[in-house]
C-alpha positions, -999 to 999 in steps of 0.1 A, spaced: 634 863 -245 650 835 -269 645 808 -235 611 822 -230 602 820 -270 611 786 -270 590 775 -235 560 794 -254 566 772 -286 570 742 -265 535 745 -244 519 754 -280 533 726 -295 521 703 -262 485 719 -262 480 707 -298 492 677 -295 467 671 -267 440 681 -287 452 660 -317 452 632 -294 419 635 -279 399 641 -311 377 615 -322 385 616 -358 421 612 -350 414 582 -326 401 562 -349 417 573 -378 424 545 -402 391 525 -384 365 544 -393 352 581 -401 338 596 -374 309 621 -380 277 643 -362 249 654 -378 242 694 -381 212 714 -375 209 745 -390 226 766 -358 254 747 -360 256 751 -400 252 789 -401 279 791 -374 264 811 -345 284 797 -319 323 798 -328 333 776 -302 310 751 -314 316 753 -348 355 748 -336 348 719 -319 329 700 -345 363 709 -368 380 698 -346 365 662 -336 350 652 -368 357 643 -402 325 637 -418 290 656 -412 254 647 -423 230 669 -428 200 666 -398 171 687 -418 187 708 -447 182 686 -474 153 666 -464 132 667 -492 106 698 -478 133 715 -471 151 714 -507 115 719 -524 92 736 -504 69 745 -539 68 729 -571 101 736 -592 115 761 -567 142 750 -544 160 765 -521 198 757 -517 208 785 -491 212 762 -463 220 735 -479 250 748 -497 263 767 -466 263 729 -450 282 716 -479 306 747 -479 316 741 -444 321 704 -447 344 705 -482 361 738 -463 372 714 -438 380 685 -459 353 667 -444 332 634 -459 299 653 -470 268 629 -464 230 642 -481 202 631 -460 175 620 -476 164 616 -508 132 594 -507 113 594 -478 76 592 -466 80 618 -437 87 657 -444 74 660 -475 67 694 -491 29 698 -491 22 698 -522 46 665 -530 24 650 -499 -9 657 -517 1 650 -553 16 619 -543 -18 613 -520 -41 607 -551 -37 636 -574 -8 623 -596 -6 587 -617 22 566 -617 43 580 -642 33 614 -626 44 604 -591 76 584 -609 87 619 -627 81 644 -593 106 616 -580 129 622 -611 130 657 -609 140 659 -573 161 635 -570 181 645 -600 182 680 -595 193 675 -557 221 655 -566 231 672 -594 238 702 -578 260 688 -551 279 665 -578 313 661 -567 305 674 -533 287 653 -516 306 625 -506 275 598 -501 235 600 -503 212 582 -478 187 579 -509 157 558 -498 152 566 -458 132 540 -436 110 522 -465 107 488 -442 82 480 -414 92 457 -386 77 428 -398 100 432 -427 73 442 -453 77 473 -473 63 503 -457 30 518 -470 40 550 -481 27 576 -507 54 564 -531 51 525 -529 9 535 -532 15 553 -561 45 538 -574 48 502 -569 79 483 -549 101 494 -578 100 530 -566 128 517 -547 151 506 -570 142 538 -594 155 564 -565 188 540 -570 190 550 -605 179 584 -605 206 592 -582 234 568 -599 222 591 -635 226 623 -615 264 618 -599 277 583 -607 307 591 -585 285 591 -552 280 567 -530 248 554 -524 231 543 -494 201 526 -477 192 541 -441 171 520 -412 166 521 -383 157 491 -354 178 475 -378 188 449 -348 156 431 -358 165 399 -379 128 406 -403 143 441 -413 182 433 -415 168 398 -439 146 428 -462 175 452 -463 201 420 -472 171 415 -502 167 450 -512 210 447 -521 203 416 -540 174 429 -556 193 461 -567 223 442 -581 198 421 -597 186 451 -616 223 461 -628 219 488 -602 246 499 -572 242 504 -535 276 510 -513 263 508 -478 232 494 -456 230 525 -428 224 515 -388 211 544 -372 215 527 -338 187 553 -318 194 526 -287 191 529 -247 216 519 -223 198 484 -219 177 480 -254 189 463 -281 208 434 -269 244 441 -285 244 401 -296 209 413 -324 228 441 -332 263 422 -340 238 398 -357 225 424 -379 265 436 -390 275 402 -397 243 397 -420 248 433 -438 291 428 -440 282 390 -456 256 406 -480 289 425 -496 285 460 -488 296 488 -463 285 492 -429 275 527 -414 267 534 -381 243 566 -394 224 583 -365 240 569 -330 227 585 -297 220 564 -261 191 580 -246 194 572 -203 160 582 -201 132 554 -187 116 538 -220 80 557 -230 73 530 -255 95 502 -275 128 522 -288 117 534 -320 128 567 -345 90 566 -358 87 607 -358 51 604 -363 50 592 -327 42 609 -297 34 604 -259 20 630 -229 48 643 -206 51 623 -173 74 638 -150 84 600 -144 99 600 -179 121 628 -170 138 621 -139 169 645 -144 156 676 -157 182 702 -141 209 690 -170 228 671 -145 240 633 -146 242 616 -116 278 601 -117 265 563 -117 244 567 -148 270 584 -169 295 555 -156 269 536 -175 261 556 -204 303 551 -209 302 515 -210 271 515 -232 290 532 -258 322 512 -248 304 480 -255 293 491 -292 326 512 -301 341 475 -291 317 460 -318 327 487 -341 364 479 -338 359 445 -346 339 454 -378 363 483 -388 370 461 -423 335 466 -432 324 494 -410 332 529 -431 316 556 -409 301 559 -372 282 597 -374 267 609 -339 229 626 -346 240 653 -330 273 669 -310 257 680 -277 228 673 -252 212 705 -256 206 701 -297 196 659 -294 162 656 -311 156 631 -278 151 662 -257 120 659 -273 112 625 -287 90 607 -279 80 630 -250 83 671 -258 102 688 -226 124 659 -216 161 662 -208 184 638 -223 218 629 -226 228 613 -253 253 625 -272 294 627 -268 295 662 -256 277 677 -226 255 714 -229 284 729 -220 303 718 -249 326 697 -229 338 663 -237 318 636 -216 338 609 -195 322 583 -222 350 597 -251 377 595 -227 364 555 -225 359 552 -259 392 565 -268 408 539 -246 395 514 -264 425 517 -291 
């Protein structure tokens, strides 16, 4: 029985140090945090075995919808923290980095923030609803929340601020006043700016002002986010180093915010623009039945190869690379920009199982 105890404690002991060693935080542990973003399945924990494995292989989470601003405050004054606060329980639970996504943004707005904001409000009207979000938001996750992506996608590709409802009724300052609102609500946090296409040299050269132009104001920004939505052949990897040198020079963190690899053929010019939408063509969708054939997923493995490679060698600057998403079935680019497609993205297949591209990745150390 005392032999048999001991074999028992032996195959434990080897079964966990397998999965020690094949968990993504622990691989590149002392590189970078490694994180997914969470829907609100995942956060309310209906499947165990997933809520294990994102335990398990990451050490930071973000949250995908819950605290998007229509979310938070779907009426004046009344916000709803359920789901919010569950995300944040599970993360500080499992001693996890705690990102809020977003703060500011010009997409998933309450209705009635839309309208006010839309020509029903003046400035110092639309500057206050701003205030009182924004504060309240952050002040009741202080301590908790790790970092906040406060001002989301403000910059067109031409480099030119974005015409939203809160530069038309607040000015270009509205950006540097969602830096301070948050900084007044939990100085402690870290604060971030979050882009994506940021491979092209008009928005990196905007987002390297908008750091300067903060400082310049006495205010504080901690990281320029990448969410690097990219296919296996678009961007070229030498815009995208381009882009991290610029950010790393300008003085602040890296973060590689919302990474997926869609192997799908292109329906337009990669893009996150959620406003965006094109008709189904079964041409678009050529592996529906949630199979890979083997030489596409030997190149979906190198893809990410080829940027964890770049990661590596901007580990000094580069403090977080979060996955938008942990499996196939739950990537938004099942659906984006064509609804009904089936897409594979993301490190772990529909089955929950690892795909051959973190076995590559891994390697790379």
């Amino acid at each position: 029985m005392e032999k048999a105890a001991v074999l028992l404690s032996a195959v434990v002991a080897a079964m966990s140090l397998t999965a020690e060693e094949t968990a993504l935080k622990t691989a590149f542990d002392g590189k970078f945090w490694v994180g997914a973003a969470l829907n609100e399945r995942q956060i309310m924990g209906r499947n165990p075995e997933e809520r294990k494995l994102i335990a398990d292989q990451f050490n930071s989470i973000t949250a995908e919808n819950c605290m998007k601003p229509g979310s938070l405050q779907p009426r004046e004054g009344e916000f709803n923290w359920r789901m919010a606060d569950r995300f944040v329980d599970f993360g500080v639970e499992n001693k996890m980095k705690v990102i809020g996504h977003c703060l500011v943004w010009h997409s998933q707005l309450p209705r009635w923030m839309n309208e006010k904001l839309k020509g029903q409000c003046t400035r110092d009207e639309a500057v206050d609803i701003m205030k009182r979000h924004v504060q309240t938001v952050v002040g009741h996750f202080k301590g908790r929340v790790k970092g906040w992506d406060v001002v989301n996608e403000a910059i067109e590709e031409n480099g030119s601020l974005r015409r939203t409802v809160w530069l038309n009724t607040i000015g270009e300052d509205y950006l540097l006043l969602a830096f301070r609102f948050a900084h007044d609500a939990d100085p402690e946090a870290e604060l971030y700016y979050n882009e994506y296409n940021t491979e092209n040299p008009r928005k990196a050269d905007r987002m390297v002002k908008l750091v300067k132009d903060l400082r310049a104001a006495g205010l504080r920004i901690d990281a320029l986010g990448m969410q690097t939505h990219v296919r296996l052949d678009h961007p070229r990897l030498g815009a995208y180093a381009a882009s991290m040198r610029k950010f790393a020079e300008a003085g602040v963190k890296l973060m590689v915010t919302e990474l997926d690899v869609s192997v799908l053929p292109a329906a337009w010019r990669m893009s996150a623009d959620v406003s965006r939408n094109i008709a189904y063509d079964a041409k678009l969708n050529p592996w529906p039945d949630g199979k890979l054939p083997e030489s596409v997923q030997k190149r979906l493995s190198d893809r990410y190869a080829e940027l964890f490679r770049l990661f590596l060698e901007y580990s000094s600057s580069l403090d977080r690379v979060t996955f938008w998403g942990v499996s196939d079935r739950d990537s938004w680019l099942n659906n984006f920009p064509v609804r009904g497609r089936t897409d594979y993205p993301l490190p772990f297949d529909r089955s929950l199982h690892p795909k051959p591209l973190v076995k590559t990745i891994e390697e790379l150390l």
